[in-house]
N, C-alpha and C positions, 0 to 999 in steps of 0.2 A: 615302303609298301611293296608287296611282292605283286609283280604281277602275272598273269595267266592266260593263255589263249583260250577264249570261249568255240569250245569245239571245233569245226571244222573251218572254221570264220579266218578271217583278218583281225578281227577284232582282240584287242588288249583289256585285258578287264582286273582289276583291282581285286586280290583275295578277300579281300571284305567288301560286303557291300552291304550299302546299307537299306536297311528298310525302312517301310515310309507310314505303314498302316496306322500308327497314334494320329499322324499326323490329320485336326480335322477335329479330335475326340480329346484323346486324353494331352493333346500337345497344338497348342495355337498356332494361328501364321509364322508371328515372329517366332515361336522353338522351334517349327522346322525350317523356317530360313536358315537360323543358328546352326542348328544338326547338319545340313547340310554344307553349311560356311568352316563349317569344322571339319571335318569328314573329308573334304577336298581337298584341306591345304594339309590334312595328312598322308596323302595320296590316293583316297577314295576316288572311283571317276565311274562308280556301279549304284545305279538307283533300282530300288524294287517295289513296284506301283503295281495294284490292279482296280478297276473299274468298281468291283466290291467293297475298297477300300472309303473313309478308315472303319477298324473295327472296334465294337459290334455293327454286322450292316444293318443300316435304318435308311427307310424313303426317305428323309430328312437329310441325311448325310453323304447321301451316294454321293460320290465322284471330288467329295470336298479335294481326299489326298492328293488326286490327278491335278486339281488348280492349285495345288498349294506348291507341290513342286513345279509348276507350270508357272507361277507369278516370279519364283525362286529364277527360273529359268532364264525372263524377259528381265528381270531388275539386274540379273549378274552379268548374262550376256555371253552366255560360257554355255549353248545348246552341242558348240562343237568339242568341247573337252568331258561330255557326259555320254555317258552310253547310258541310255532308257528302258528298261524293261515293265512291259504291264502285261497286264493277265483279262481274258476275257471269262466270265462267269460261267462257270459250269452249269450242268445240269440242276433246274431246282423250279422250284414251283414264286419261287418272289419275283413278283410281276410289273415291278417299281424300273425294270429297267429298259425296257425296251415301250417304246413312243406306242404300242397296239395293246402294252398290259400282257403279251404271256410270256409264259413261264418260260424261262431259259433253257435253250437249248444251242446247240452245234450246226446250225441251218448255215446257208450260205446268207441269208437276210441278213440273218442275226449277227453274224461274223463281221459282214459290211457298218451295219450300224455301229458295233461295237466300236470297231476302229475308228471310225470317225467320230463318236464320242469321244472315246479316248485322246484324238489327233488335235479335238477343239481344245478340251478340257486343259491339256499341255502347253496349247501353245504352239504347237512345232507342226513340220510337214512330214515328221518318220518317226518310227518307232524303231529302236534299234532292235529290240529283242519281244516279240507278242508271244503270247503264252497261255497256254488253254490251262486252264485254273482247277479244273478236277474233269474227270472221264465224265462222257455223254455215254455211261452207259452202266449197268447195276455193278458196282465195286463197293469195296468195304470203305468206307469212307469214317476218317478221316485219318490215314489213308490209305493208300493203294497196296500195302505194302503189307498187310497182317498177318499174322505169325499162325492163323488157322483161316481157310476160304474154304468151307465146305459147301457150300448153295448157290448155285451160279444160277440167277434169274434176270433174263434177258427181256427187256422191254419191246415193244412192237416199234416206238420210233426212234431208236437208238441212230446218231447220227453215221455217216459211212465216211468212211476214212478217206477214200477217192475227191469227195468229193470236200470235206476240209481242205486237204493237201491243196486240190485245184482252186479254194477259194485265196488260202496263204499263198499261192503262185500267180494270182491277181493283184494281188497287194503288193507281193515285191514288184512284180512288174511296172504298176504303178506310182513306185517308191515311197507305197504309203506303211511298207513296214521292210528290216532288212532281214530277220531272220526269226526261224518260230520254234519254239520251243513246247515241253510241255510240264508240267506239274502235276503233285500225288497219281503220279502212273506208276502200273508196273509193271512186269520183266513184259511180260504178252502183249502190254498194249503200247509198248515204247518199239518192241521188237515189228508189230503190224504197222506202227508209222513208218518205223523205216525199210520197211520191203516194201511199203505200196507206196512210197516215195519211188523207190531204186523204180521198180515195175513202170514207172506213170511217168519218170522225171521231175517230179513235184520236189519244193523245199526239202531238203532234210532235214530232222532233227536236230538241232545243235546242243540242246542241253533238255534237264529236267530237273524241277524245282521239289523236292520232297522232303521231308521232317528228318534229321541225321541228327544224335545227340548220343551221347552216353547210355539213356534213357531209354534208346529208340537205334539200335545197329541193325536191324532188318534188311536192311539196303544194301549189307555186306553178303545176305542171301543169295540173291540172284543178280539185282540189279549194279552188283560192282561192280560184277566181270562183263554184264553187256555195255555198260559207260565205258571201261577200260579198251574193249575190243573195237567197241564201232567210235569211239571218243566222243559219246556224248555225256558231258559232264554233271558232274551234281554239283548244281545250285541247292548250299543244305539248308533249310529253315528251321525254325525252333530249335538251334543249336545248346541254347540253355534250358530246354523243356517250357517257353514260356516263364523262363525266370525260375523256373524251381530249382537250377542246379547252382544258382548263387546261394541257397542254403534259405532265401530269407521269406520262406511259409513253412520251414520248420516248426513242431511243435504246436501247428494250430495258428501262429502268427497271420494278422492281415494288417501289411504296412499301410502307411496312407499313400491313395494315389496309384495302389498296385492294381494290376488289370484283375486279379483275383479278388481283391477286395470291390471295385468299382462295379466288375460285371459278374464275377463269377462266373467266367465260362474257360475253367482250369481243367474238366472232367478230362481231361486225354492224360491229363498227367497228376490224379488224382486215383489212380488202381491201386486195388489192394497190396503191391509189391512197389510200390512207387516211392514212397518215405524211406522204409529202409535204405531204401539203395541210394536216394540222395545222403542219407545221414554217409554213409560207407564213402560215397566220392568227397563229399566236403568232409569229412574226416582225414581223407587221404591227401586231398590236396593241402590240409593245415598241416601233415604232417612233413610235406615236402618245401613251407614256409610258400605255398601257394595262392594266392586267392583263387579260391573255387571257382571263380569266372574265367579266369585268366588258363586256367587248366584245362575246362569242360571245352572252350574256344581253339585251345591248341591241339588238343585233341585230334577236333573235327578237321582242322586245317592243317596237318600232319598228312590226312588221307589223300593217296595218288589217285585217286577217283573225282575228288571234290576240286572244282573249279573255284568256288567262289562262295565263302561261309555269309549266309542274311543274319547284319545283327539288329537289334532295336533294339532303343533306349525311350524313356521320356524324361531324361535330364542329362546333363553333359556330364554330371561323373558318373553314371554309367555308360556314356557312348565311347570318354575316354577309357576308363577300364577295359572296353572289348576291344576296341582297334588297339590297343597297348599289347594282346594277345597274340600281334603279329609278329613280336620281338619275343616269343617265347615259344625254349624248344624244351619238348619233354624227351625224357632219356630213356635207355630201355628200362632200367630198372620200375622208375614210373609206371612205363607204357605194360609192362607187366603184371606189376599190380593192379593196373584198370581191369586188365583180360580175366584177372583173378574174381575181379568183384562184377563183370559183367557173365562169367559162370556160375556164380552164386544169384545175382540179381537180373535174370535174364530179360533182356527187352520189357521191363514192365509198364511202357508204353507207346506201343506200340502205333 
């Protein structure tokens, strides 16, 4: 397992990491004990948690994922060979999470509670890596990244950046988290954390967690060269588009047990340019004697920008299959032909 330095950190972090969100829903105690028991002794030592989790989020389920890796935690005994990442709830009106019922926001209250929910929820006394989950402020959501922003409507309580940063610089101080991160941001609002960082002496940025696939190169826009330059890395998520670049909701298909069949909340990567362009990469990758998992995964973990590919599974041949994707190099010839079918099938999800 290759490993990677998470931004400006100490910290060693595993190219793959896994993700935790089934966990709760479509995957029980014991599969995520498993997934993780697996995942580890193939040199995984990256978990990917948030407060939201698992999905779809429901008052019912909140916070299941956080105990679930949290009981994994206490039974194995290994809190010091795991580096933890979780995510605090962005902005939104579901009011199931905070102890007064409102709506989510970037408050410094809110920030506090969160992490100690989190803290309990785990098990542990730190969180290696907290992570604001989507912008406290009008973005195109889902995500931050999208190939047309023409309408910028700015809300009246949008949170201030000064005053995050000074909440995350209470928290390490307190060693109740070691480094903060952010997720679906983009180039302006990753660039404003880290000037009013620099400005304040507040936390830095160390990474950002956003959507990187095949499906979804937007990230190569802007936000490449500000990860490359100031090194804060891409954590990529939905590396397979949610499953669709395994090939298997080709043609109308609904596997059993799929998150598109179960929930149906596939719409990001259900545009009208979206099928083709799957048929074109699992076409290419059978042609190179590939599995289309194994190709769409090397791909993203090829890129000098990306710190650390999120995969999920909700059964062990597919968890095997995507960590198996660290032992695969694509060539240029490949990596050319992608280029070719990503100019014909341009970001069709964006």
């Amino acid at each position: 397992m290759d490993m990677r330095t998470l931004g400006r950190t100490d910290l060693s972090v595993s190219s793959i990491c896994l993700g935790t969100m089934t966990f709760g829903e479509q995957n029980t105690e014991a599969d995520g004990h498993a997934q993780m028991d697996y995942a580890f002794e193939q040199g995984v030592n990256f978990l990917d948690i948030a407060e939201l989790y698992p999905i779809p989020p429901m008052p019912d389920t909140q916070g299941r994922t956080e105990e679930i890796v949290g009981s994994w935690l206490k039974t194995r005994g290994n809190r010091d060979k795991a580096i933890i990442a979780t995510k605090i709830t962005g902005r939104s009106d579901m009011k199931w999470f905070r102890e007064n019922d409102a709506p989510t926001r970037f408050s410094k209250t809110q920030i506090l509670e969160a992490v100690d929910g989190s803290l309990k929820r785990l098990g542990t006394d730190y969180i290696d890596l907290y992570q604001l989950h989507w912008p406290d402020r009008s973005v195109s959501q889902f995500g931050s990244n999208p190939v047309i922003f023409g309408n910028l409507e700015q809300v009246d309580d949008e949170s201030d950046f000064e005053v995050i940063l000074q909440t995350m610089q209470e928290l390490v101080i307190a060693g109740k988290i070691r480094h903060f991160g952010l997720s679906n941001e983009s180039a302006w609002g990753t660039n404003e954390f880290l000037n009013t960082s620099k400005s304040t002496g507040t936390p830095r940025v160390v990474s950002v967690q956003n959507a990187y696939s095949l499906l979804n190169r937007t990230f190569e826009t802007n936000m490449a060269e500000l990860s490359l330059r100031e090194n804060v890395g891409l954590l990529a998520y939905s590396p397979l588009g949610q499953g669709s670049l395994s090939g298997k909701y080709l043609n109308g298909a609904l596997p059993v047990n799929a998150r598109k069949t179960l929930f149906g909340r596939m719409q990001r990567y259900e545009k009208p340019g979206a099928e083709p362009a799957v048929k074109a990469y699992v076409s290419l990758a059978r042609k190179f004697d590939l599995d289309p998992v194994n190709m769409a995964l090397a791909f993203v973990l090829g890129k000098p920008f990306v710190t650390s590919v999120i995969i999920g599974a909700t059964n062990m041949d597919q968890l095997k299959t995507a960590i198996a994707s660290t032992q695969i190099q694509l060539n240029d010839t490949l990596l050319s032909a992608i280029d070719d079918i990503q100019l014909i099938h341009t970001n069709p999800c964006p």
